[in-house]
N, C-alpha and C positions, 0 to 999 in steps of 0.2 A: 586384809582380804577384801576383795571389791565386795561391792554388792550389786545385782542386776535385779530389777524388777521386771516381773512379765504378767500377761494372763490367765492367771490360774483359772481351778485347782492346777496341779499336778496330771500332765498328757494332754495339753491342749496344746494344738499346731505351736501356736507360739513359743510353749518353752520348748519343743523339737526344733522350731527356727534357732532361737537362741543358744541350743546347745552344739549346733554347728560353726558357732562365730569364737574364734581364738579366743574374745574376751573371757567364756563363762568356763573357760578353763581355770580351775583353783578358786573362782566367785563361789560365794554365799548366793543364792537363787532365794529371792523374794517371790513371793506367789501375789498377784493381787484382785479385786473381785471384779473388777471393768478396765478397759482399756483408759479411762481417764484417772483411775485411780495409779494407774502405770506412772504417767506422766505428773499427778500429783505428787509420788514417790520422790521423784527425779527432783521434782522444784523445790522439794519442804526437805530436801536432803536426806532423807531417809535410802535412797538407792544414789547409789552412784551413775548407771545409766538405765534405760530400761526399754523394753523388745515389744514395739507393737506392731500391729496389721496395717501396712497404709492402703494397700486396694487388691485386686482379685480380678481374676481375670475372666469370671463370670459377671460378678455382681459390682464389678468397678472398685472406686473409692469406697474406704472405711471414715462416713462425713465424724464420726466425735474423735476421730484420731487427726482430720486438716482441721477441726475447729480446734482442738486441744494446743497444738501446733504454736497458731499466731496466740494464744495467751500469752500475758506476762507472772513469773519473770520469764525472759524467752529462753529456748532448747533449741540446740541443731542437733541435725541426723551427722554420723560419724560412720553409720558402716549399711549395707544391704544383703536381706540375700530372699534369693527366690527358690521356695521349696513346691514339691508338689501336694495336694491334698486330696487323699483319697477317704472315702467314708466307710463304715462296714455299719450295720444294724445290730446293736447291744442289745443283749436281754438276757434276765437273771436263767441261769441252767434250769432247762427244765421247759421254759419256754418257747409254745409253736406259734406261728405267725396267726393262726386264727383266734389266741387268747391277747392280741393285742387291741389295745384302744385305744391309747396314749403314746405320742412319739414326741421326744425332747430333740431339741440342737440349738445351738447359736443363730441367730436371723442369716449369719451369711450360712449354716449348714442346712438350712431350713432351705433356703434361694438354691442350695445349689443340689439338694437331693428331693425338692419338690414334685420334679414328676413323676419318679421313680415310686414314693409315698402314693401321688395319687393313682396308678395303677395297681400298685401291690397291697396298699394298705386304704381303698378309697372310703373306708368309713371312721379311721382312725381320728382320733383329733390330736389337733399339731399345734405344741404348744414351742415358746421362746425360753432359752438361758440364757445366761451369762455368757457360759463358752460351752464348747462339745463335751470337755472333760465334767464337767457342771453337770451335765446332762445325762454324761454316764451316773456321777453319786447321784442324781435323783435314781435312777434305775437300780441301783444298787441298795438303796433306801427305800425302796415299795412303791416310792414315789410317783414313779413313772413306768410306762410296761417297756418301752423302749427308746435308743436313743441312737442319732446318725450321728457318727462320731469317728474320731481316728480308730486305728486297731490299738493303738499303746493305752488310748484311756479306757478301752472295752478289758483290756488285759489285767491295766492296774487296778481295778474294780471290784477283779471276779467274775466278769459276764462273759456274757461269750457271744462270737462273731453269728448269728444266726443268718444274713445273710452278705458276704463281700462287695464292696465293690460298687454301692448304689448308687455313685453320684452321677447325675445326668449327663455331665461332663468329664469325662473321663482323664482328660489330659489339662486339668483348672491344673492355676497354680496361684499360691499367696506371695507377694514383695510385704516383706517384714523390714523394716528400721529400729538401728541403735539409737535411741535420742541421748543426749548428755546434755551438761551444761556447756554454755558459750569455751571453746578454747580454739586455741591454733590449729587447721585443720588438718590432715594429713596430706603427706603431699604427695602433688601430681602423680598417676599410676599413669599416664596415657589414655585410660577407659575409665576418665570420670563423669560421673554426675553431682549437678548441683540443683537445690530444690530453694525455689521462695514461695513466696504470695506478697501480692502488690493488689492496692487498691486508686484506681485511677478518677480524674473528675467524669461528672455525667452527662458526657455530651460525645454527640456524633463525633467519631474519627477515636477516640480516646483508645481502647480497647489492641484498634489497630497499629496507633501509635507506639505503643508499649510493646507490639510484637515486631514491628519494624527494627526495634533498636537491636533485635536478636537476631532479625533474618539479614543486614546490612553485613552484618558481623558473623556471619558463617555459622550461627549455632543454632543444633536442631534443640526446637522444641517437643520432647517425646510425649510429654504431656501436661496439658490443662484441664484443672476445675474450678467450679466456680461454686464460693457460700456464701451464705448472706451472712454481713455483719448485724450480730446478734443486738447489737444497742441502736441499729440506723437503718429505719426502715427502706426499703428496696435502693441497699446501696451492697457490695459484692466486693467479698476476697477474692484475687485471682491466682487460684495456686498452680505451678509451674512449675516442672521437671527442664532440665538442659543439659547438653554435651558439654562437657568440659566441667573446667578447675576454675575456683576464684584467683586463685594463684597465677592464668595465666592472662595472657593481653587481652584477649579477645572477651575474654569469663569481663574481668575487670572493668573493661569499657562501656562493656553490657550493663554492668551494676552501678555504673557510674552516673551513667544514663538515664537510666529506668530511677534512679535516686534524685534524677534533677523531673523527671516529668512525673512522677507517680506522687498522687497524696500521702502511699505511704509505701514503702519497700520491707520488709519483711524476708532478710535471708535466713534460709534454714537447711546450708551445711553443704559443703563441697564434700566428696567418700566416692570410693571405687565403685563402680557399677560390683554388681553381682555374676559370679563367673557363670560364663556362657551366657552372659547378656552382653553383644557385643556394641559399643557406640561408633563413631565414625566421628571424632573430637577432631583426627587429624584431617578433614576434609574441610577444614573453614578455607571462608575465603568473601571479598565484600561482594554484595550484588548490589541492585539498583533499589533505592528507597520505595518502599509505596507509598508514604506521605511525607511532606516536609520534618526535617527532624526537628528536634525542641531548639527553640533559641532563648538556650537559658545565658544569665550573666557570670560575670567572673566570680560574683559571691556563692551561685548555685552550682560554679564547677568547681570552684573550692572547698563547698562543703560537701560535695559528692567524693573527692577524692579524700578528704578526711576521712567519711564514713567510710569510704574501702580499705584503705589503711588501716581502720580499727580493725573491719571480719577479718583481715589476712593476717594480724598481730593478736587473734581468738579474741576480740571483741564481738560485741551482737549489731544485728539489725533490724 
């Protein structure tokens, strides 16, 4: 029986992401208490793969899930899916909004039910969990008077909905990832995405260089972020979402590429988009360079076409 590690407790978005992905059918569900402890799970073998937040469509990126990411030993993303997230206000039976003081959530349910708090509850203090379902057990524990949070962890609790529906943003939605270890990736759907981070040298033109070798190549970039690397002062990961599959020409030449001019490449997994996320993989086609491309030698296109031969045979990068 598989094992899947996610977000615990029990009712946080994540494991509802999770429990929509074919995988966690007949899996053992590991609960764990932070998103890095997810991906800990994963490396030290204890899960087989495991379901975190990679960004939000209020509050962006989730940064300890792209730093967790480029650690070693490395993990790729295998699968995606895009759920909605909606909030309701928890609190033990019995509770009216004017015996409230205390409001628990997650930093991202905190960002995205913020203003909603400070109109309805503007003298409350507004405190951080782990996750929303976290935030419900303080409420259910004494702990806390209330919590923004899903309706499944207001339910599994005992508390109850006092008010639906708070989040500022009505129509947010969370992109969750399967992470595994290194393997053969699945292939080609037509509606792929592939995710890295690359870190390039620090000088003018670099940056643009690295995205030249994708826009030459017909592949959208749907997005970029940038971290700092944690041991090298103001020097930056660049993480990167694209159209397409490693598996085909264009993916591959890309990678090829960015492997001969980048100090360092970092793939992290070819997977279907998430339905009703629609890409546009079949619209490649070359355009015109904006900077000179790399003039690497036959040693660095050698060992560029090594390394891709290894991610497309579920090797890492």
């Amino acid at each position: 029986m598989p094992r899947l590690a996610f977000l615990g407790p029990a009712g946080t978005f994540t494991e509802q992401a999770l429990r929509t992905l074919p995988e966690s059918v007949g899996a053992e569900l590991l609960p764990c208490p932070g998103n890095p402890a997810v991906l800990a799970a994963v490396r030290e073998g204890r899960a087989d793969a495991g379901c975190v937040p990679i960004e939000n469509s209020v509050e962006g990126a989730v940064p300890p899930v792209l730093d967790g990411l480029v650690e070693d030993p490395p993990l790729v993303i295998v699968r995606e899916v895009v759920i909605p997230v909606g909030f309701v206000l928890a609190v033990r039976p019995g509770t009216r909004a004017a015996d409230i003081r205390t409001v628990s959530s997650h930093s991202h349910g905190i960002a995205q039910t913020r203003g909603w708090i400070a109109a309805n509850l503007p003298g409350a203090d507004v405190r951080t969990s782990t996750s929303t379902a976290e935030a419900a057990a303080q409420v259910a524990r004494g702990e806390i008077d209330a919590a923004a949070c899903a309706p499944i962890a207001a339910t599994g609790h005992g508390l109850e909905a006092l008010v639906s529906d708070i989040a500022d943003n009505p129509g947010a939605v969370t992109r969750f990832v399967l992470v595994a270890p290194p393997s053969a990736p699945p292939a080609p759907s037509g509606n792929d995405r592939t995710t890295l981070a690359a870190t390039t040298e620090n000088r003018p033109g670099s940056l643009l260089g690295l995205l030249t070798e994708l826009a030459v190549r017909g592949i959208d970039l749907t997005r970029i972020e940038s971290r700092p690397i944690k041991h090298r002062h103001a020097e930056y990961w660049f993480h990167l979402d694209c159209t397409g599959h490693v598996a085909e020409s264009a993916m591959g030449e890309a990678l090829a590429a960015l492997h001969r001019r980048c100090d360092e490449v970092r793939y992290l997994g070819s997977y279907p988009r998430a339905a009703g996320v629609e890409g546009n993989g079949s619209h490649r086609g070359p355009g015109a360079p904006a900077v000179p491309m790399s003039t690497a030698g036959d040693a660095e296109f050698a060992a560029a076409q090594d390394w891709l031969a290894a991610l497309r045979s579920g090797g890492h990068g």
